[in-house]
C-alpha positions in Angstrom: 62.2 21.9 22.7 59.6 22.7 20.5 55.9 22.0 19.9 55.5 19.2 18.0 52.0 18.1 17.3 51.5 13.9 18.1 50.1 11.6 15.6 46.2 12.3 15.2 44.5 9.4 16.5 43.4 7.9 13.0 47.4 7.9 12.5 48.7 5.0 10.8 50.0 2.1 13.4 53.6 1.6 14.0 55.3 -2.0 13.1 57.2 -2.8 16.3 60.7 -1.7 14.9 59.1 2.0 13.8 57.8 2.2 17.9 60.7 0.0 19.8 62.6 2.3 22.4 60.6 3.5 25.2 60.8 0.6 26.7 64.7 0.3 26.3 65.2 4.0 27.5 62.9 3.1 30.5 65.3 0.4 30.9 68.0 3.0 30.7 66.5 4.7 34.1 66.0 1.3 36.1 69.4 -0.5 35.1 71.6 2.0 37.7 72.1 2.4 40.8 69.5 -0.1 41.8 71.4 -3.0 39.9 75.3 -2.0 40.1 74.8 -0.7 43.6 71.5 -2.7 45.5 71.2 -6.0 44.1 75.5 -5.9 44.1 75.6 -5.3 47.9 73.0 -7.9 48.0 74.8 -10.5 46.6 78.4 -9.5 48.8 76.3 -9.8 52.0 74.2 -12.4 51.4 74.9 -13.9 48.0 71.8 -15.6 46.3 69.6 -15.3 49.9 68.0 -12.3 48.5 66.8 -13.6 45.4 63.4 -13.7 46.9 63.2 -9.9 47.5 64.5 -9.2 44.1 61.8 -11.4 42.2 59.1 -10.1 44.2 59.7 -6.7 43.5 59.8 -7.7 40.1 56.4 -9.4 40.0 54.8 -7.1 42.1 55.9 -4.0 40.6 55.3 -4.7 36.9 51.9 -3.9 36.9 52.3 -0.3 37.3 55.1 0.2 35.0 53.2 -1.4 32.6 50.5 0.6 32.7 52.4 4.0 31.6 52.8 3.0 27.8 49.2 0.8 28.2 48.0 4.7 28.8 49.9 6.5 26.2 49.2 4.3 23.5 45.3 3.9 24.0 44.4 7.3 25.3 46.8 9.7 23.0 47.7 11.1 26.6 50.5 10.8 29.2 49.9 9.7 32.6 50.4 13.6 33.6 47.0 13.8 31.7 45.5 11.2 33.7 46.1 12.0 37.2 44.2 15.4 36.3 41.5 13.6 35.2 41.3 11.4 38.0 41.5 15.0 39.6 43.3 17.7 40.4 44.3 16.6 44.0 46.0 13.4 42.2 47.9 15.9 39.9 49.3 18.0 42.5 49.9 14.9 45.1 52.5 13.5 42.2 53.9 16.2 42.2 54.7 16.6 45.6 56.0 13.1 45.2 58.3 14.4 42.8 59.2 17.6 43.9 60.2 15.5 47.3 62.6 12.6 45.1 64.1 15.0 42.0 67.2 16.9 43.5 68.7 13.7 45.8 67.4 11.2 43.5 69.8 12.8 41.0 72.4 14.1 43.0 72.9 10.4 43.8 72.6 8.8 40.3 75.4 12.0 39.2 77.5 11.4 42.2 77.9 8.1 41.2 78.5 8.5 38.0 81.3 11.1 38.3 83.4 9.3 40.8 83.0 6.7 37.9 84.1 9.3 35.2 87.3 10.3 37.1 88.7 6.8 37.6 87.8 5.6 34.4 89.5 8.6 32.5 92.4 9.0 35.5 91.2 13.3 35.6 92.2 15.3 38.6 89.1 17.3 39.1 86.8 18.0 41.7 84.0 15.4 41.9 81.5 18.6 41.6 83.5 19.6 38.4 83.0 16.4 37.3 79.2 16.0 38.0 78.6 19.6 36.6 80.7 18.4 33.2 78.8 15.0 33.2 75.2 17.4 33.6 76.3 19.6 31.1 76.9 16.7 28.7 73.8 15.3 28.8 72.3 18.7 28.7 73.9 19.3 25.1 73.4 15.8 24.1 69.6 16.4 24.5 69.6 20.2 23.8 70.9 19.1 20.2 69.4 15.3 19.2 66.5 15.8 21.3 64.2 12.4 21.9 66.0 11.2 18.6 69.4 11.2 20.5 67.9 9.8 23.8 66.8 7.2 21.8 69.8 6.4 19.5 72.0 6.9 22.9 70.4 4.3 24.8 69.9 1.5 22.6 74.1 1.7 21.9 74.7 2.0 25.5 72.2 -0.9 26.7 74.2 -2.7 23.6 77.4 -2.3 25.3 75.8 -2.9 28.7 74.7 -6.1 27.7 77.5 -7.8 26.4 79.9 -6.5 29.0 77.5 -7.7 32.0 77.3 -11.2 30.5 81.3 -11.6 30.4 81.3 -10.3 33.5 78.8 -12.8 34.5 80.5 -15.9 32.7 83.8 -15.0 34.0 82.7 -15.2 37.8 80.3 -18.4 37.6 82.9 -21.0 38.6 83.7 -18.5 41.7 79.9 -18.3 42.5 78.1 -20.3 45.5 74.8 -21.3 44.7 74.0 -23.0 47.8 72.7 -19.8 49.1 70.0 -19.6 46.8 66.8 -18.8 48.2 63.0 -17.3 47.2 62.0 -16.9 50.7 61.9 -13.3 53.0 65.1 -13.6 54.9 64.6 -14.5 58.4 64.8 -11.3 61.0 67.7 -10.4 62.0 69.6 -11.7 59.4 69.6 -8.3 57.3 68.6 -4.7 58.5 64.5 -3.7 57.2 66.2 -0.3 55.7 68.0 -2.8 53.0 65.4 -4.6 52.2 63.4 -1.6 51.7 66.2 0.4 49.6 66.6 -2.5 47.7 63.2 -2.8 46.5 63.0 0.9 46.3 64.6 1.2 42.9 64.5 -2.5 42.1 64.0 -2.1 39.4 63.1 1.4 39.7 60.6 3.8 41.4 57.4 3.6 39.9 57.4 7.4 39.0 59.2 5.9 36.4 56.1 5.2 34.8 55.1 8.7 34.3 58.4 9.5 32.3 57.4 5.9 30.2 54.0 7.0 29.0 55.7 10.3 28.1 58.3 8.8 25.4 56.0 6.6 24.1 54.5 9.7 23.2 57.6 11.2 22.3 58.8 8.4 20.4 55.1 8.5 18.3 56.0 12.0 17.5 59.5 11.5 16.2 58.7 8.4 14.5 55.5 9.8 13.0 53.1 7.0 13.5 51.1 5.6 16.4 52.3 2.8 18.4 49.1 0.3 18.9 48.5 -1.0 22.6 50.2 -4.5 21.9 53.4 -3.2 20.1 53.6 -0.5 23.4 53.3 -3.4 25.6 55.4 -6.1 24.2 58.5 -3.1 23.8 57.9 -2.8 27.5 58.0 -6.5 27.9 61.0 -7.0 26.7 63.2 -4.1 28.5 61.3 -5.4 31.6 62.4 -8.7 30.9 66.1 -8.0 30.0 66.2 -5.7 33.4 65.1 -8.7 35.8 67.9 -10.6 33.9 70.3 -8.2 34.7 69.1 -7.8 38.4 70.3 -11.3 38.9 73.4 -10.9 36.8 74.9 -7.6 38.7 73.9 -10.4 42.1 75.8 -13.1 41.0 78.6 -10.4 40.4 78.8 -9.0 43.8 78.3 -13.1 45.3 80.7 -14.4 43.2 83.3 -11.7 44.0 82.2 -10.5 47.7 80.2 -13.1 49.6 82.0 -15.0 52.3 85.3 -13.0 51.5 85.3 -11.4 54.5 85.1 -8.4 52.6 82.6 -5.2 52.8 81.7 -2.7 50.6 83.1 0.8 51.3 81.0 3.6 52.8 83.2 6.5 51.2 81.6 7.3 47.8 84.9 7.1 45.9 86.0 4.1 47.1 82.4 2.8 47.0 82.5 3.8 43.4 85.4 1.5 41.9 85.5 -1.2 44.8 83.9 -3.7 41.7 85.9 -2.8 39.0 89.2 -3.5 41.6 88.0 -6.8 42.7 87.5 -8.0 39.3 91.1 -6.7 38.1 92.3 -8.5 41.3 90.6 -11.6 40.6 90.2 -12.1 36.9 93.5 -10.3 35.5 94.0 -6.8 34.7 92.9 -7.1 31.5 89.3 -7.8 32.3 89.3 -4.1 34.0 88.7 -2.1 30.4 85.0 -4.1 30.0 84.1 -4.1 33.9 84.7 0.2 33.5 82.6 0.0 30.3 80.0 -1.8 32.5 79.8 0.2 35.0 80.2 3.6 32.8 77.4 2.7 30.3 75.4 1.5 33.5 75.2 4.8 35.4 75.5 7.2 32.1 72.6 5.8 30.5 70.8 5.7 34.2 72.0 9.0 34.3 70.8 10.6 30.5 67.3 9.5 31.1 66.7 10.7 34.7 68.4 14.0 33.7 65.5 14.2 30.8 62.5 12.4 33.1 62.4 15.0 35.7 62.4 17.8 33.1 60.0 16.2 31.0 57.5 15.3 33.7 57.7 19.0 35.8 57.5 20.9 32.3 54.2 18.9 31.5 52.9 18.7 35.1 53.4 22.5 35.5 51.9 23.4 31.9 49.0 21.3 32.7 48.1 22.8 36.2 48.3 26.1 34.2 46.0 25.7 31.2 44.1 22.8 32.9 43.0 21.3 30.0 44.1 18.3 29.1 43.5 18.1 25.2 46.6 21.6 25.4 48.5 19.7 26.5 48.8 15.9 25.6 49.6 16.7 22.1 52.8 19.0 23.0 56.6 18.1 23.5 58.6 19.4 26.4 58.9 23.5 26.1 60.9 26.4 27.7 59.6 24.7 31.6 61.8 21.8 30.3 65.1 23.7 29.9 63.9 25.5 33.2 63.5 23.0 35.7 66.9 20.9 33.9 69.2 23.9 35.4 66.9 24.3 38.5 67.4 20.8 39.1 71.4 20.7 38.2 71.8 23.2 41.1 70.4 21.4 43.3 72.4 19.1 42.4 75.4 20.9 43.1 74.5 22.9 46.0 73.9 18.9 47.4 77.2 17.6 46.4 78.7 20.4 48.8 77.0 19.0 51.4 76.3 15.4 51.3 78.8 13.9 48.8 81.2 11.4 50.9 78.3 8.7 52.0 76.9 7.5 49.0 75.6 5.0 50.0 73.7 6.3 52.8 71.8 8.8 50.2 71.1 6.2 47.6 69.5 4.1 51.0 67.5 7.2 51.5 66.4 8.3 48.3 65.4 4.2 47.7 63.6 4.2 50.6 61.7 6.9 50.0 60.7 5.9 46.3 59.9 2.5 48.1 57.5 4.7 50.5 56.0 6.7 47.7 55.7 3.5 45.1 52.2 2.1 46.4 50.8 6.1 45.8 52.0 6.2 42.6 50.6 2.4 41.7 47.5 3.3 42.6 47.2 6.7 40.6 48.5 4.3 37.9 45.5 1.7 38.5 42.9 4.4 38.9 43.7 5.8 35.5 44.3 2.7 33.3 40.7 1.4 35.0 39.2 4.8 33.8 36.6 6.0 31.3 39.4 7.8 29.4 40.8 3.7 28.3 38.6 2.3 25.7 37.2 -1.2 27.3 39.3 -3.2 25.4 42.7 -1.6 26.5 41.7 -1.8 30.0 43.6 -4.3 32.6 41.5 -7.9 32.9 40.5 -8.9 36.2 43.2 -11.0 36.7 45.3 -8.3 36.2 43.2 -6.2 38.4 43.3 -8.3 41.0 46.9 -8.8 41.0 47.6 -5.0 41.3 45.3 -4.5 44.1 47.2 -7.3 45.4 50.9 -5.7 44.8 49.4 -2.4 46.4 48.4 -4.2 49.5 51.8 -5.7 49.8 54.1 -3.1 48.8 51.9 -0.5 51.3 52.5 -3.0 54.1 55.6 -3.3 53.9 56.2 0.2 53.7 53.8 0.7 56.8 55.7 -1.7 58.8 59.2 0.5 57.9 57.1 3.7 58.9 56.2 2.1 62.2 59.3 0.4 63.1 60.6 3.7 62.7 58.0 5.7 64.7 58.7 3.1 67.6 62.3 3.7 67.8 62.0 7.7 67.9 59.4 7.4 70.5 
């Protein structure tokens, strides 16, 4: 990828249709594994009782997403840019962070999305030939369109997503129990802690997320040559934040409608695991409804797939560049470069070299890498707060007070939670 200057700051303002898509590709990363896999498996086991957990990781979390393009658009900078000038123990503490989520954060995202591949296309390979083919893909799809592709990609698969999640959705209402319905934190004993805390892990995403948000507004400002203001940033988060928590409770009512009080469990084999949605709806619906549920569920984890493949890159390559020129006016005006490409086949082989060793429980390494973005998410929304609360933000981009309060607020609860995980945890092993 080459050096591309950014819009100067005196740059003309975007209208919202020249800046819309960072938010959608954002979208792209959150609506995966944490929607057709979590918030699925919450509705089979305890059909709408979970709602609660959902919504508050929702409300809580939004803050901190929020703040990535908020950044980007009023500074000129990424949030890379901003943990260094919070300081450099704040650059390198990310990315430790990321460094310790990358490889099984993707090896479970590409997992899941090859065993996908293979049903849906009825191909005999290897699920590591298939992952490889699938990274490889999205390596060319990038290598050639660049951000413009990303972009283009994502709004046509979050197209398809949409419509095929709401006929999905429609077809199993009259199935669906409502009665279970519920916003308060289920009673102990009624659901393991590790759930609850891998379902808010990624619900909708990990906040590191945020990172690879500010980034393609950027990107996005550079391809579409003009400078999105603060509000049009924000209200193109708005709505992909909006249309995820929609779809959060649409992939639930799937897996309640279909799973809860059947008697039936999901599968712990990753194959199996895989498809077990796309055969219950054949078996329930009609065979005919199985071509949109495998466009759901493809479009789901491909798109999921494409932008976590280009986030890690993205946010290494700048990360990297930044710790090695230190000087953030280098680097906040550059696209991705040769560190890009670098740590995108770095990456894939750890990717691979995982497969050979962890492949058959999926769902035990989505759990874990949930978890640990859930353990990592109150670091990374503080960062977040520091910078957006900084000098660098001109006073009128700034979060209120209200909206101050309420992220000190999500902090406090998101760290205790993760604190009482830690030390129910510690308990046990001693």
């Amino acid at each position: 990828m080459s050096v591309v200057s950014a819009p100067a700051k005196g740059a003309p303002r975007g209208t919202f249709w020249q800046s819309f898509g960072p938010g959608l590709i954002w979208a792209g990363t959150a609506i995966g594994l944490s929607h057709l896999v979590q918030a699925t498996r919450a509705g089979a086991a305890m059909g709408f009782g979970l709602s609660g957990v959902i919504l508050l990781a929702l409300i809580l979390k939004y803050p901190f997403f929020e703040f990535g393009p908020r950044y980007a658009s009023a500074t000129g900078m990424s949030l890379i840019e901003g943990y260094r000038r919070i300081g450099r123990w704040a650059l390198w503490l990310y990315m430790t962070v990321v460094l310790g989520i990358a490889v099984i954060t993707q090896t479970a995202i590409v997992l899941f999305t090859a065993f996908l591949f293979l049903y849906a296309f009825d191909l005999g390979w290897s699920t590591t030939a298939a992952a490889a083919f699938i990274y490889s893909l999205c390596g060319g799809l990038l290598a050639v369109g660049r951000f413009r592709a990303l972009d283009i990609a994502i709004k046509v698969m979050l197209g398809l997503l949409a419509v095929s999640t709401i006929v999905a959705a429609v077809l199993v209402l009259p199935r669906t129990d409502f009665s279970t319905f519920s916003l308060a934190w289920p009673a102990a004993g009624t659901v393991s802690f590790g759930f609850l805390l891998a379902l808010m892990g990624w619900m909708p995403s990990d906040i590191a997320a945020s990172v690879y948000n500010s980034l393609w507004t950027l990107a996005k400002d550079r391809a579409s040559g003009v400078r999105a203001s603060v509000g049009i940033a924000r209200l193109d988060f708005m709505v992909a934040y909006v249309g995820t928590g929609f779809l959060a409770f649409a992939f639930l009512l799937l897996g309640t409608g279909l799973m809860y009080g059947s008697g039936l469990e999901f599968s712990m084999d990753g194959a199996v695991f895989s498809t077990q949605l796309i055969d219950l709806y054949a078996q329930t619906i009609g065979e005919w409804i199985r071509p949109i549920i495998v466009v759901l569920a493809l479009t789901t984890m491909f798109s999921t797939t494409l932008t976590v493949l280009d986030g890690f890159p993205r946010v290494i390559d700048r990360a990297i560049t930044l710790i090695q020129v230190d000087d953030v006016a280098v680097t906040a005006n550059r696209a991705a470069g040769r560190l890009y490409w670098i740590s995108f086949v770095l990456l894939g082989v750890g990717v691979l070299l995982l497969l050979a060793f962890f492949r058959g429980n999926l769902t035990t390494m989505i759990d874990f890498a949930t978890g640990l973005s859930f353990i990592t998410g109150p670091i990374l929304g503080y960062l977040n707060l520091r910078a957006v609360t900084s000098t660098d933000m001109p006073e009128e981009d700034r979060p209120g007070r209200a909206m101050r309060i309420f992220s000190y607020l999500g902090l406090v609860l998101l760290g205790s939670v993760a604190v009482a995980f830690l030390g129910s945890h510690l308990l046990s092993w001693l």
